[in-house]
ROBALUM-885240 format. One record per atom (N, C-alpha, C): residue number from 0; residue in one letter; atom name; x, y, z. Coordinates in Angstrom, 2 decimals. Example, Ala and Ser with C-alpha at 12.3 -4.5 7.8 and 13.67 -1.06 7.14 Angstrom:
ROBALUM-885240
REC   nr  rest  atom        u        v        w
REC    0     a     N    13.19    -5.69     7.80
REC    0     a    CA    12.30    -4.50     7.80
REC    0     a     C    13.20    -3.30     7.80
REC    1     s     N    12.85    -2.25     7.08
REC    1     s    CA    13.67    -1.06     7.14
REC    1     s     C    12.90     0.03     7.87
***
This chain:
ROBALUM-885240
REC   nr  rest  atom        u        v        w
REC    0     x     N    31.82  -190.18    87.62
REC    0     x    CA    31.03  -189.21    86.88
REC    0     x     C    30.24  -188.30    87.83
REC    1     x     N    29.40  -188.92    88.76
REC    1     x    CA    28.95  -188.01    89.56
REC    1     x     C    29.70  -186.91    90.46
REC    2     x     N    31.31  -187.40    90.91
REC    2     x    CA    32.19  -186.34    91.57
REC    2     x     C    32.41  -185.18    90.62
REC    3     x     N    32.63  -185.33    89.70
REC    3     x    CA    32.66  -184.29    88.32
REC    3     x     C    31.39  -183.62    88.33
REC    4     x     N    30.59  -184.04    87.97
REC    4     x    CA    29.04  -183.16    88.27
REC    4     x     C    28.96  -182.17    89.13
REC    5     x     N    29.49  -183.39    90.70
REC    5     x    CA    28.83  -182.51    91.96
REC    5     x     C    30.48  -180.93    91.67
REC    6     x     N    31.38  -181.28    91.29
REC    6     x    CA    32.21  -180.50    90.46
REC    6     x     C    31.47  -179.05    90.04
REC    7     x     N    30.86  -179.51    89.11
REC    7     x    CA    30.66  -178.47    88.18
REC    7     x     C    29.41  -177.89    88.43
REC    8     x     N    28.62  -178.15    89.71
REC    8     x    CA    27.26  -177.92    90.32
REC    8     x     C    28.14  -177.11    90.92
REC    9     x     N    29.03  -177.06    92.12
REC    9     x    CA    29.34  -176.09    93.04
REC    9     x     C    29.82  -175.04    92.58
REC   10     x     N    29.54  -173.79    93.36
REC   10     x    CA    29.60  -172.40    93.13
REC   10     x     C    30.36  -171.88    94.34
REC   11     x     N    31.06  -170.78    93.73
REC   11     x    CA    31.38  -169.50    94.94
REC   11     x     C    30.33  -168.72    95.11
REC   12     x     N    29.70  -168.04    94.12
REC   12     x    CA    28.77  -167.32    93.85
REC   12     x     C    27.79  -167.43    92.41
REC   13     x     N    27.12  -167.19    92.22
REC   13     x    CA    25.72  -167.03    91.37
REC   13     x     C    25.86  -165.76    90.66
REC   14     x     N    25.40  -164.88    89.47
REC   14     x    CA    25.57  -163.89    89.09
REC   14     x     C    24.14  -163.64    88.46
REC   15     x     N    24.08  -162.14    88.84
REC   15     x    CA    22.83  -161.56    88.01
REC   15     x     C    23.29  -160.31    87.72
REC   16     x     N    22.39  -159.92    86.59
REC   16     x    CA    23.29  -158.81    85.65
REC   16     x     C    22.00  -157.26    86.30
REC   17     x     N    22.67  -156.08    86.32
REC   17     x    CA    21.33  -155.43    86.56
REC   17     x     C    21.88  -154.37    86.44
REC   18     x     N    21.01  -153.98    84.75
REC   18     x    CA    21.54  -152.57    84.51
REC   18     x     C    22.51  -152.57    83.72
REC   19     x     N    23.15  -153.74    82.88
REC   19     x    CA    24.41  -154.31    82.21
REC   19     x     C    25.45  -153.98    83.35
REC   20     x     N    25.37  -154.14    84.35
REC   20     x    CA    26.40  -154.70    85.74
REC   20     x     C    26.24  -156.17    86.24
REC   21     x     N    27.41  -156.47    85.99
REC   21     x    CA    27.38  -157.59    86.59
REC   21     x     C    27.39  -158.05    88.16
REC   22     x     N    26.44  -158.76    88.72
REC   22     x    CA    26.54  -158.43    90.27
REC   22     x     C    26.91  -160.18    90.74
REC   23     x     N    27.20  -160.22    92.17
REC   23     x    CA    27.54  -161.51    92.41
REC   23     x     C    26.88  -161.95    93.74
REC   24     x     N    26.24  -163.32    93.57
REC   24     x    CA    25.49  -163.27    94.95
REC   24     x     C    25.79  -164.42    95.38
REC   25     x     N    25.63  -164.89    96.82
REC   25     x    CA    26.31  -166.06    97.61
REC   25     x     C    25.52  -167.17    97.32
REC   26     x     N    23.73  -166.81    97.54
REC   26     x    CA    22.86  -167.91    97.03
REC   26     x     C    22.43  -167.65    96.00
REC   27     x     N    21.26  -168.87    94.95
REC   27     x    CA    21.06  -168.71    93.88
REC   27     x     C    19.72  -167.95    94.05
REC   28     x     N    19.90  -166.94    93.18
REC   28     x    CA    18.27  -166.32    93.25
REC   28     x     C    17.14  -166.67    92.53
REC   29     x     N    17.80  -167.94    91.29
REC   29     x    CA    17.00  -168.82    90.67
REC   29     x     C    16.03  -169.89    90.89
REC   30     x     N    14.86  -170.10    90.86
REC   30     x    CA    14.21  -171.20    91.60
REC   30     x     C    14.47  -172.54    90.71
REC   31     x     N    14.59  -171.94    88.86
REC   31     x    CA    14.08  -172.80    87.91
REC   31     x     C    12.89  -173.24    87.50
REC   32     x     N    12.32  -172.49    88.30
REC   32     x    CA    10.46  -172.50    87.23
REC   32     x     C    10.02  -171.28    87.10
REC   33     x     N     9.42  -171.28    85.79
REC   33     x    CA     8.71  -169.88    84.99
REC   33     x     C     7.54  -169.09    85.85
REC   34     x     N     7.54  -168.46    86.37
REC   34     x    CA     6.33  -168.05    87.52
REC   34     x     C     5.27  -167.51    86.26
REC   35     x     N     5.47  -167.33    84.82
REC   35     x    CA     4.90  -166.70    84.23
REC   35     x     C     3.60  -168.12    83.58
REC   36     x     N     4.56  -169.09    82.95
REC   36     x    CA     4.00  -170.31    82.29
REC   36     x     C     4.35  -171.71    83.11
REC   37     x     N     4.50  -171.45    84.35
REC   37     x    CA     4.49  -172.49    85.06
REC   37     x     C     5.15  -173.78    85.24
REC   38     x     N     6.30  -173.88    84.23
REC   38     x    CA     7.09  -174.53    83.34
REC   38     x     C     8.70  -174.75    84.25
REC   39     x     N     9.41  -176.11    84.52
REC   39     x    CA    10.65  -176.27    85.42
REC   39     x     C    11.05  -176.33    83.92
REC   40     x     N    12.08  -174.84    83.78
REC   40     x    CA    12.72  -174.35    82.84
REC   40     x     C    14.32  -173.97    83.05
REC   41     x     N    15.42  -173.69    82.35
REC   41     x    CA    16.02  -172.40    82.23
REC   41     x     C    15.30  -171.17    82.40
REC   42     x     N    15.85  -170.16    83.07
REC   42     x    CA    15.15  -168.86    83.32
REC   42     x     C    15.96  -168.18    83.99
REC   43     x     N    15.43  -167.12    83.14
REC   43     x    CA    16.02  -165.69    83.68
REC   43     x     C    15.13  -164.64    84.62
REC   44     x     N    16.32  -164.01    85.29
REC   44     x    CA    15.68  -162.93    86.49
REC   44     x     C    15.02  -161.19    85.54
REC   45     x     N    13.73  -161.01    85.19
REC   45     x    CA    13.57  -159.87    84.54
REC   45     x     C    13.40  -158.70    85.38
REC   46     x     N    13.59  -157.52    85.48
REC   46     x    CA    13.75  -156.84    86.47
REC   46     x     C    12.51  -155.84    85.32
REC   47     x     N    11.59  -155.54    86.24
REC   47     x    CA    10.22  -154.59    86.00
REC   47     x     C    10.95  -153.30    85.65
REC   48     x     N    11.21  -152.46    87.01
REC   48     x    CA    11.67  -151.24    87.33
REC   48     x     C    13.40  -151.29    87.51
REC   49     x     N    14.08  -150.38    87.39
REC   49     x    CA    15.10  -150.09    87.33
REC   49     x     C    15.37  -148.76    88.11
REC   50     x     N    15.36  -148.97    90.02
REC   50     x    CA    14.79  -147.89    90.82
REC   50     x     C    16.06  -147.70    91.42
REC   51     x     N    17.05  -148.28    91.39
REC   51     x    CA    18.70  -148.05    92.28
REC   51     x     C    19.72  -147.70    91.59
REC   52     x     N    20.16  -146.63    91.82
REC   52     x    CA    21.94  -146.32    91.53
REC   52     x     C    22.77  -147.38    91.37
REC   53     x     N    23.31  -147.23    90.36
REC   53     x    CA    24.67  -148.56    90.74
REC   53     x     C    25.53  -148.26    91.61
REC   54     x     N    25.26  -147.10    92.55
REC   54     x    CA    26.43  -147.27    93.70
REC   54     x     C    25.61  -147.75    94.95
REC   55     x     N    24.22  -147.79    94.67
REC   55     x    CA    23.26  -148.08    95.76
REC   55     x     C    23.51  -149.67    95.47
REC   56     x     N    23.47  -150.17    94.66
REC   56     x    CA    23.40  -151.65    94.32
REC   56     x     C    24.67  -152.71    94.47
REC   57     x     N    25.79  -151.58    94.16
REC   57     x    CA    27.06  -152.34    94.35
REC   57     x     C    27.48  -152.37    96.00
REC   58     x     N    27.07  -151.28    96.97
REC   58     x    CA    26.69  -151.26    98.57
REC   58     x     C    25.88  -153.04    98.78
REC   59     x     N    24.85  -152.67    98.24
REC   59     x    CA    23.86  -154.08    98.86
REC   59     x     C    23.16  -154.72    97.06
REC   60     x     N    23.87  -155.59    97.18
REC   60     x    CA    23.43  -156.54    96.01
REC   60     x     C    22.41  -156.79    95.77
REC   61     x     N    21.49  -157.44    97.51
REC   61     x    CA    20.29  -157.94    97.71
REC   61     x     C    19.26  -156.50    96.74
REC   62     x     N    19.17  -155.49    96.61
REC   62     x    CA    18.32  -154.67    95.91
REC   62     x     C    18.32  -154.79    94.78
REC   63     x     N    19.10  -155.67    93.95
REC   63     x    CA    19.05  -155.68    92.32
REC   63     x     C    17.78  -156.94    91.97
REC   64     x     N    17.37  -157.52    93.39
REC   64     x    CA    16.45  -158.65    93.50
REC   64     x     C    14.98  -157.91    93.50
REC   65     x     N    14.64  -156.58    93.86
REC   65     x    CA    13.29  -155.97    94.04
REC   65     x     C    12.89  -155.83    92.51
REC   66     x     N    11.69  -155.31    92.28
REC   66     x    CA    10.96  -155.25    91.03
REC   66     x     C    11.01  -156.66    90.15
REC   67     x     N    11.49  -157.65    90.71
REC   67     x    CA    11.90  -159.27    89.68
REC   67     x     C    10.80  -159.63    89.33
REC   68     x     N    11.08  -160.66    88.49
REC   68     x    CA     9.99  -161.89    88.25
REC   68     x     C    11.02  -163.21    87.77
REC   69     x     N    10.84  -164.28    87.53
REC   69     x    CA    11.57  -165.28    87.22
REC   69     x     C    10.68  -165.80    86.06
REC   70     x     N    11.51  -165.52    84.81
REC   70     x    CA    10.31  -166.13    83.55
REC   70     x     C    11.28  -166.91    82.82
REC   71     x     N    10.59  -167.66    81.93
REC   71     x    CA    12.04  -168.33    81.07
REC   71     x     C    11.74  -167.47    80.04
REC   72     x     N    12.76  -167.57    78.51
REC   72     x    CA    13.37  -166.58    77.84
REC   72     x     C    12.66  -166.52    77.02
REC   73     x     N    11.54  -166.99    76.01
REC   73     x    CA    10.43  -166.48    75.58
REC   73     x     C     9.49  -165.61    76.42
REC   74     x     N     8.57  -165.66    77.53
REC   74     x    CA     8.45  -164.61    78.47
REC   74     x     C     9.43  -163.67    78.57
REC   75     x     N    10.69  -163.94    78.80
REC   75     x    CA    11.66  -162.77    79.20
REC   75     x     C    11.50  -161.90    78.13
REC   76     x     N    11.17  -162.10    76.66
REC   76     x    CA    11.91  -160.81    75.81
REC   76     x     C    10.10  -160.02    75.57
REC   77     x     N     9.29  -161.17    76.16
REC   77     x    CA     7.57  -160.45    76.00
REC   77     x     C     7.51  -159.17    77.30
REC   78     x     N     8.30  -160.06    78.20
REC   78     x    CA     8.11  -158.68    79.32
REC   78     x     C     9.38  -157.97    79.05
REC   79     x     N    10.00  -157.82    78.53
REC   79     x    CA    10.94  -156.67    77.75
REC   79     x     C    10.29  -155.69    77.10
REC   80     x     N     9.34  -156.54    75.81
REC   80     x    CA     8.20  -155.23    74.87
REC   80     x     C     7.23  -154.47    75.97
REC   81     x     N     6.88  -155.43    77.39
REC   81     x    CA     6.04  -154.61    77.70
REC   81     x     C     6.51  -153.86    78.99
REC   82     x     N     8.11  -153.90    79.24
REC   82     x    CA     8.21  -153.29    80.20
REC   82     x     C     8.67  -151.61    79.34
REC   83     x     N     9.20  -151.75    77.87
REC   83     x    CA     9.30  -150.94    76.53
REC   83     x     C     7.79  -149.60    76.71
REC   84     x     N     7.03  -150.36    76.44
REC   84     x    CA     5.46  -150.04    76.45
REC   84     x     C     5.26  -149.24    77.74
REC   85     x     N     5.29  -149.61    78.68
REC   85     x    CA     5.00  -149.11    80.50
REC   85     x     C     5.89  -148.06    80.50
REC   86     x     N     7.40  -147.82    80.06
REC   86     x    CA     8.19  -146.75    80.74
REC   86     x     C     7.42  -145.52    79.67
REC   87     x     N     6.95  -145.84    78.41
REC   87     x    CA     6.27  -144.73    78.21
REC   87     x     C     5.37  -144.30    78.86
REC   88     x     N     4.35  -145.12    79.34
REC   88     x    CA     3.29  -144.41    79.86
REC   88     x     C     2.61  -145.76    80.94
REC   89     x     N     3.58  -145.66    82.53
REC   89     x    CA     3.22  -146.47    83.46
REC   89     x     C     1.64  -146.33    83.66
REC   90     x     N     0.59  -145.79    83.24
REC   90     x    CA    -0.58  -146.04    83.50
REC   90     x     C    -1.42  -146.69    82.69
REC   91     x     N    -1.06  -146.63    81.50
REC   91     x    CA    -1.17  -147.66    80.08
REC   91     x     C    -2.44  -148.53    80.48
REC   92     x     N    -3.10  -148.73    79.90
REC   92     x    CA    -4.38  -149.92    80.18
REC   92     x     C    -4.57  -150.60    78.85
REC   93     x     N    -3.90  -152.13    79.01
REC   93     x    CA    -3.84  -153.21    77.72
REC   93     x     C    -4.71  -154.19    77.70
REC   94     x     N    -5.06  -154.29    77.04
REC   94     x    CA    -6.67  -155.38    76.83
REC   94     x     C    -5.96  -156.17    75.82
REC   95     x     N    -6.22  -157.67    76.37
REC   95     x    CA    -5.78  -158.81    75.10
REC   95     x     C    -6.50  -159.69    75.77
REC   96     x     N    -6.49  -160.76    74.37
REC   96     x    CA    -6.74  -161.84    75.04
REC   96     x     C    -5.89  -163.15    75.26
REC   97     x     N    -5.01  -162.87    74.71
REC   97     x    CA    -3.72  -163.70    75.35
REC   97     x     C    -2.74  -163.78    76.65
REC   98     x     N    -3.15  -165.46    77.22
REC   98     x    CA    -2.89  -165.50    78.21
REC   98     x     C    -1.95  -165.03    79.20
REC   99     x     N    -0.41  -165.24    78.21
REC   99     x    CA     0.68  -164.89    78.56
REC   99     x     C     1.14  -163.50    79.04
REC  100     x     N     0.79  -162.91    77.97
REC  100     x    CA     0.84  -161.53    78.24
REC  100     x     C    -0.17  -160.79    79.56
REC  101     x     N    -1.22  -161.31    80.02
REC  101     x    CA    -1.82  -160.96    80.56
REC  101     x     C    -1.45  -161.38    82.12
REC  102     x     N    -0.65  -162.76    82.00
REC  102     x    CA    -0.14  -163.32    83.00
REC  102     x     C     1.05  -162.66    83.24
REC  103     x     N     1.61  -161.87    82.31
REC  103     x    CA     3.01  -160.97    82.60
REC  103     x     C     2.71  -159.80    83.29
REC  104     x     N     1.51  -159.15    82.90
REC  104     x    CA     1.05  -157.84    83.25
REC  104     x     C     0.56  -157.99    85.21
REC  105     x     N    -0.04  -159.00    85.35
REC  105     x    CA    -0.01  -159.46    86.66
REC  105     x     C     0.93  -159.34    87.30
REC  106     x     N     2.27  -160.61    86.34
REC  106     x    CA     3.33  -160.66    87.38
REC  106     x     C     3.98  -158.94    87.48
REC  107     x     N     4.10  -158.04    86.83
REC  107     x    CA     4.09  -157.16    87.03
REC  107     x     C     3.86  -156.19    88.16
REC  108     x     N     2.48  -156.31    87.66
REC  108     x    CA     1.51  -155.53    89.24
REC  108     x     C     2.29  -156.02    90.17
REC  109     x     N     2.67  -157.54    90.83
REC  109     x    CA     3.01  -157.84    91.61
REC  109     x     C     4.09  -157.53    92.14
REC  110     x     N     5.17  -157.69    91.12
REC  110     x    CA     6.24  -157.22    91.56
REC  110     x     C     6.47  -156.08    91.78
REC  111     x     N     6.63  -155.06    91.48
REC  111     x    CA     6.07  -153.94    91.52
REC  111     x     C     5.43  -153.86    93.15
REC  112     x     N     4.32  -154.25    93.42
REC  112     x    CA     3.95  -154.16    95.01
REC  112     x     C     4.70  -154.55    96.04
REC  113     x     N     5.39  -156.09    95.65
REC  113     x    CA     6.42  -156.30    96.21
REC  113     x     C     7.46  -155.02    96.40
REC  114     x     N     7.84  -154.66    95.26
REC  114     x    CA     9.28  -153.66    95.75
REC  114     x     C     9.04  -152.55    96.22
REC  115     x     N     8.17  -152.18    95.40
REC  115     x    CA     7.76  -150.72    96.41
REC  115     x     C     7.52  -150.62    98.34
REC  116     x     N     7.06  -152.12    98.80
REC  116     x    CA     6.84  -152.55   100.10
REC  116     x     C     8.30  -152.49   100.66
REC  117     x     N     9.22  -153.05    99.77
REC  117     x    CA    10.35  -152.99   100.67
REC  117     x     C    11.34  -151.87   100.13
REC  118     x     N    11.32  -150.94    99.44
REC  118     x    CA    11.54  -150.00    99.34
REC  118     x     C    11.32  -148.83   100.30
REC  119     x     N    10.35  -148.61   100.64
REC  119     x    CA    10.10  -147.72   101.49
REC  119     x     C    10.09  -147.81   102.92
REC  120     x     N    10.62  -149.36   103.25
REC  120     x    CA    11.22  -149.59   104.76
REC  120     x     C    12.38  -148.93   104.31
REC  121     x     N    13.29  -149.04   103.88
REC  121     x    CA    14.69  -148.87   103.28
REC  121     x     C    14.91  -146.97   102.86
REC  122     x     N    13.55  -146.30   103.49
REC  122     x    CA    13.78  -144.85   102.88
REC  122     x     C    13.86  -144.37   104.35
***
């Protein structure tokens, strides 16, 4: 039973979607915990910004990884409404008092600082 497992554990590659493209990567870019609710989950890669060409992305894969966060799929579809919300008006200022959301808006900011940092080595 376990040779079957270690089976169906091994990979050629890992896939993340970006942009409804499917991309393929050598390591996993998954950790398996929610950076949002702190939680060793299923989870998905949410992408903030959407800043590369798909011919820039299909060149170097590694860039479909900038603007991320790793949330599981309740978070994922909250930072969906509010990534919805932001492309109207990226300066937006949201007051709640719920945690989650507020913990999304963070991971946000963050990511976001993150990519823009390595973005502009890359210009």
């Amino acid at each position: 039973m376990k040779r079957f497992r270690n089976l169906l554990e091994f990979r050629l590659w890992y896939t993340l979607s970006y942009h409804r493209m499917k991309l393929k990567l050598a390591k996993n870019p998954r950790k398996g915990v929610c950076e949002c609710c702190q939680k060793k989950c299923w989870t998905n890669i949410h992408h903030w910004l959407y800043r590369y060409t798909y011919t820039d992305v299909r060149k170097n894969n590694r860039l479909a990884l900038n603007y991320t966060t790793e949330v599981c799929y309740p978070d994922h579809e909250l930072g969906e409404a509010l990534r919805r919300l932001f492309n109207v008006d990226a300066k937006m200022k949201i007051r709640t008092s719920n945690v989650l959301v507020k913990r999304l808006i963070e991971l946000r900011a963050e990511a976001i600082a993150r990519g823009e940092t390595g973005w502009k080595k890359r210009v």
